[in-house]
C-alpha positions in Angstrom: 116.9 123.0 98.0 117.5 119.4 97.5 114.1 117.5 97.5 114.1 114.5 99.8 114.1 111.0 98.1 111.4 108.6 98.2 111.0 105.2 97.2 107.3 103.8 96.6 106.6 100.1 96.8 104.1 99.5 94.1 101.9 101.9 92.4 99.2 103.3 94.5 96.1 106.0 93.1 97.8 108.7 90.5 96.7 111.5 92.4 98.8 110.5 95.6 101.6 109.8 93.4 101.2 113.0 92.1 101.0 114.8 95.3 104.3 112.9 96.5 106.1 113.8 93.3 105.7 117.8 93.9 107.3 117.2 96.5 110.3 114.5 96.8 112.6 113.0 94.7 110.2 110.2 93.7 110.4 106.7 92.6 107.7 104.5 92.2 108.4 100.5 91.2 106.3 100.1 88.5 106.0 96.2 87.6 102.4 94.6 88.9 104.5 92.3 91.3 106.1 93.5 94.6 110.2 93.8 94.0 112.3 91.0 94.7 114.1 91.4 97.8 117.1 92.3 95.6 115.8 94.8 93.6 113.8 96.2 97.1 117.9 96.8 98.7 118.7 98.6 95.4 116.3 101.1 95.2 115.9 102.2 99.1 119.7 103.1 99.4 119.7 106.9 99.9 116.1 107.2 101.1 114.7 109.4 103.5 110.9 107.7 102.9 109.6 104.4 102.2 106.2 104.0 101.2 105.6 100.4 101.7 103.1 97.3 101.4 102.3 94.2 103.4 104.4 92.2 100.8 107.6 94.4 101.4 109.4 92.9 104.2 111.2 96.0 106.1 113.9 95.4 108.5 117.3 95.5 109.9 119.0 94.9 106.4 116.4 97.6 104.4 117.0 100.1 107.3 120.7 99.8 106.9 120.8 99.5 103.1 118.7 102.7 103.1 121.0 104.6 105.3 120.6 107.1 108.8 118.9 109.5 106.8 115.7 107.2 106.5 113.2 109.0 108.8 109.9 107.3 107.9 108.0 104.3 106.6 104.6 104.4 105.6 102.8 101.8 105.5 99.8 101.4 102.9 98.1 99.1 105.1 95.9 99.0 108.8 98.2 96.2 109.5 102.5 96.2 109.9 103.6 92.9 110.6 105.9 93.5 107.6 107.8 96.1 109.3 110.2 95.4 112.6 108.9 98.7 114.6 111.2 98.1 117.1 114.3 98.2 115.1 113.0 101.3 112.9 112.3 103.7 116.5 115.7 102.1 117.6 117.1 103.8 114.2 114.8 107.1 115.0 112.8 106.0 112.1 108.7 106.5 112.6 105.9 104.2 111.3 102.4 105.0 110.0 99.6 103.1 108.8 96.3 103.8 107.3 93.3 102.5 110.1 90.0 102.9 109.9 89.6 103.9 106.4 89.3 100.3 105.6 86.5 99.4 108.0 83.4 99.5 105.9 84.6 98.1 102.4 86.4 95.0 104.7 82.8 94.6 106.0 81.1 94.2 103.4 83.4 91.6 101.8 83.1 89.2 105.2 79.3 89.7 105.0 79.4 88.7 100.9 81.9 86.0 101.7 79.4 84.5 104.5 76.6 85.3 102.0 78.6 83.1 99.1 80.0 80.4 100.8 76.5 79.5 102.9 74.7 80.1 99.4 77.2 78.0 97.2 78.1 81.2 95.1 81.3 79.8 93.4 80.1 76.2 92.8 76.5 77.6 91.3 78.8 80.1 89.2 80.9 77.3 88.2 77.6 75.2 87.1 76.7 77.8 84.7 79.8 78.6 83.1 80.8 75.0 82.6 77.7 74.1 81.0 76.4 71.5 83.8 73.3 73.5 84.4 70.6 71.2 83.3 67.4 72.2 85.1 66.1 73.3 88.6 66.9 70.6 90.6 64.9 70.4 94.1 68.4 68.9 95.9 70.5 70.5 93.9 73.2 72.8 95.4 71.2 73.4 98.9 72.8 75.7 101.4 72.8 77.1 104.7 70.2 79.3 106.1 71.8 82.4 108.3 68.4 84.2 109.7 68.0 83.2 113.3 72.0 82.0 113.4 74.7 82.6 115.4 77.6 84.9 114.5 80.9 84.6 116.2 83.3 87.5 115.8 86.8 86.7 117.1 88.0 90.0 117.7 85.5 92.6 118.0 87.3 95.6 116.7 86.4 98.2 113.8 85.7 96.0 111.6 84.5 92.6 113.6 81.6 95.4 115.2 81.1 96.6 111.4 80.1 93.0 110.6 77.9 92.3 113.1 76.2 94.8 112.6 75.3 93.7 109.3 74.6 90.5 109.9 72.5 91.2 113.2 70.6 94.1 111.9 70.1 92.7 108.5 69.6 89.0 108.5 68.6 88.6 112.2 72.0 87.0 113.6 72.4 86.4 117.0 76.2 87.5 118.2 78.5 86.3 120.4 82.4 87.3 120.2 86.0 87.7 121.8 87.6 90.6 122.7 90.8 91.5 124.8 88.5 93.9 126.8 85.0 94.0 127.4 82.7 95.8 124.4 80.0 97.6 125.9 78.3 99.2 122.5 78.4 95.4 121.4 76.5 94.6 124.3 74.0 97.3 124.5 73.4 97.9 120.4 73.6 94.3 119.3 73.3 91.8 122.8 76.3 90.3 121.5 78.1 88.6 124.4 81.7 88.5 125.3 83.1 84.5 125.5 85.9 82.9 125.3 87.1 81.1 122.3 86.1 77.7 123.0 83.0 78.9 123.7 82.4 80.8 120.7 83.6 78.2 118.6 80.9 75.7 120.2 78.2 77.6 119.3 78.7 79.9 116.1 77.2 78.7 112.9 79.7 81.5 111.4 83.4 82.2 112.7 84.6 85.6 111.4 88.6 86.2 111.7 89.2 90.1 112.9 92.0 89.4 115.2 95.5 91.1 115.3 98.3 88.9 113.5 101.4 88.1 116.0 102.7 85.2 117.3 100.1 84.8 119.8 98.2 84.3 117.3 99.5 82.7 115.0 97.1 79.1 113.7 95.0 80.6 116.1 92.5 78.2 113.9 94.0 74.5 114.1 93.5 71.2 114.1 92.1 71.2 117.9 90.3 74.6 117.5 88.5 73.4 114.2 87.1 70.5 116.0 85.0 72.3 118.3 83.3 74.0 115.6 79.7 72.6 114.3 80.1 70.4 111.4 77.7 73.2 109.8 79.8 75.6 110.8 81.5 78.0 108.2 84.6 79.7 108.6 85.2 83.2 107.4 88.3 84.9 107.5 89.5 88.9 106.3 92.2 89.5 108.4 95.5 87.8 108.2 96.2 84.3 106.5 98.6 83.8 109.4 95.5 82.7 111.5 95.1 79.7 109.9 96.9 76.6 109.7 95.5 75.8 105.9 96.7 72.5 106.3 94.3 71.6 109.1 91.6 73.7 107.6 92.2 71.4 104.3 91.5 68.7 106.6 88.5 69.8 108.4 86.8 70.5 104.7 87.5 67.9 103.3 86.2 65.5 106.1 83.0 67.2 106.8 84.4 68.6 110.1 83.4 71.7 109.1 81.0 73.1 106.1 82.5 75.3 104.5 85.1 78.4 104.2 85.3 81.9 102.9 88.8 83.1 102.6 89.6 86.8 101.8 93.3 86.5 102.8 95.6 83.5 103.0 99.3 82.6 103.6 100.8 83.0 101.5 99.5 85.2 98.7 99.1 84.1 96.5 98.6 80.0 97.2 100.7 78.2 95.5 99.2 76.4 92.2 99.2 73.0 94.2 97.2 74.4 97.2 95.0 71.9 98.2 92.9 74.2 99.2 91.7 75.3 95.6 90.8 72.0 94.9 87.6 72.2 97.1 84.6 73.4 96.0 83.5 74.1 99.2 86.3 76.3 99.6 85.6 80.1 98.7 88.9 82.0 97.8 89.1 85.9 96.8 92.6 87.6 96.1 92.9 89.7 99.1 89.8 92.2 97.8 88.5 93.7 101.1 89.8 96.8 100.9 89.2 96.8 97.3 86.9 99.6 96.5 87.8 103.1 94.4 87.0 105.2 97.7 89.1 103.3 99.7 92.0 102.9 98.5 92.2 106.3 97.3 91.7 107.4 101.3 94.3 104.6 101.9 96.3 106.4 99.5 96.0 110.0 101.0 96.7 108.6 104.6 100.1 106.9 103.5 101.3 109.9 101.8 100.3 112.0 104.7 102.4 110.1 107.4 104.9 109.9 104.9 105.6 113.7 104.4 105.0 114.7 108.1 107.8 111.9 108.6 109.6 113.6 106.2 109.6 117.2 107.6 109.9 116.2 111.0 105.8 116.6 111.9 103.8 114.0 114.2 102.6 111.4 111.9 98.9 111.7 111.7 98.4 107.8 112.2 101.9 106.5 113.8 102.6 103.1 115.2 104.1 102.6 118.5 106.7 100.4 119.1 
């Protein structure tokens, strides 16, 4: 029996890859950065699976260059903005993801980021391994207190309800949020009250990003949307870089509209070298981390290959995505 072929985005836990290999005709691209769109066409012709990633744009062109014997993509990811659903169920082909494996390790990255930028983490780090640390210096390096503040999630999903959580629970956080329907566990667990953005933005000492990415979307955080924010304010965000226009969020640092900025995710990724944005110290930047743990991404791992083979032999996808 001919074993169906596979073609895996980037290398993902061994003993996934392992799994997958007993079973297709497997290849995995093995360099550390995604494959150029070229080299992407050339190895999906004859597929009947993609394993993909965020960074692996899959459309019309990879759908066709694969061929009408492509039955699934699987996405090793919660979100699929890289992938044009629509066109793929046009084709017959079926979509999974990996949700709610992610919820707990993106959690905890939002509450360190909120942690690090209102404690001055990367600039106190920076004092110390530059050599500028002189002695303990009464004004030196004074941040934000967050017992007693107010926490606004702006989409109060998995993971927004994760954070709260551990900000209400742990450090005594008041929480307000948005939602596209009303929350009722938020409510009753945490008081945290449904508003609407302006609203939110008016009276959060910390924003926290959890919304969907789409064209709705889109800069959802801008030059107007920054202004309402309290110039103590400080932006966090682990959900898509697309929610941000970095240019105004440049702006609103570097003028004292806002305080500060913890950034798990960014657009693109990586910056560019000349992003103004790694220029300020207030300006807290990890590479994309939040699902980062050994746990994780090993269940991340397990999921993808799952949707993958029931895609392959013609079984519901345990986590599919509807057009």
């Amino acid at each position: 029996m001919v074993k169906k072929k596979v073609f895996v985005c980037r290398r993902i836990p061994a003993a996934a890859l392992q799994r997958l290999s007993s079973e297709v005709d497997l290849t995995v691209w093995p360099a550390e950065l995604p494959p150029s769109r070229a080299e992407l066409l050339q190895h999906v012709e004859g597929c009947d699976g993609i394993l993909s990633l965020l960074s692996d744009r899959m459309d019309a062109e990879v759908f066709q260059q694969a061929g009408p014997q492509l039955r699934v993509v699987s996405n090793y990811a919660v979100g699929f903005n890289n992938i044009d659903v629509r066109e793929a169920h046009s084709r017959g082909i079926r979509v999974g993801n990996t949700p709610g494996v992610l919820t707990e390790a993106t959690a905890d990255i939002a509450a360190g980021l909120i942690l690090a930028t209102a404690r001055r983490f990367s600039e106190s780090i920076d004092q110390v391994r530059n050599l500028e640390w002189k002695t303990w210096d009464p004004l030196g390096l004074l941040g934000l207190d967050l017992k007693g503040a107010t926490l606004g999630i702006v989409g109060m999903g998995r993971i927004g309800m994760a954070l709260a959580k551990r900000m209400h629970f742990g450090w005594d956080m008041n929480v307000i949020h948005t939602a596209r329907t009303e929350k009722p566990d938020a409510e009753s667990l945490l008081n945290a009250k449904r508003v609407d953005l302006a609203t939110l933005l008016a009276n959060a000492d910390v924003v926290s990003l959890h919304a969907d990415y789409n064209p709705t979307t889109h800069h959802l955080i801008n030059s107007s949307t920054l202004a309402m924010m309290k110039p103590n304010a400080i932006l966090i965000n682990t959900a898509r870089g697309g929610l941000i226009d970095q240019d105004a969020l440049y702006n609103a640092l570097k003028d004292g509209t806002i305080w500060g900025a913890g950034l798990d995710v960014t657009d693109p990724e990586p910056l560019p070298d000349d992003s103004q944005l790694r220029t300020l110290p207030q300006c807290l930047i990890l590479p994309h981390i939040g699902s980062a743990t050994i746990e994780t991404r090993q269940a991340m791992a397990d999921i993808a290959v799952d949707n993958l083979l029931a895609g392959l032999h013609g079984r519901p996808l345990p986590h599919e995505v509807r057009a």
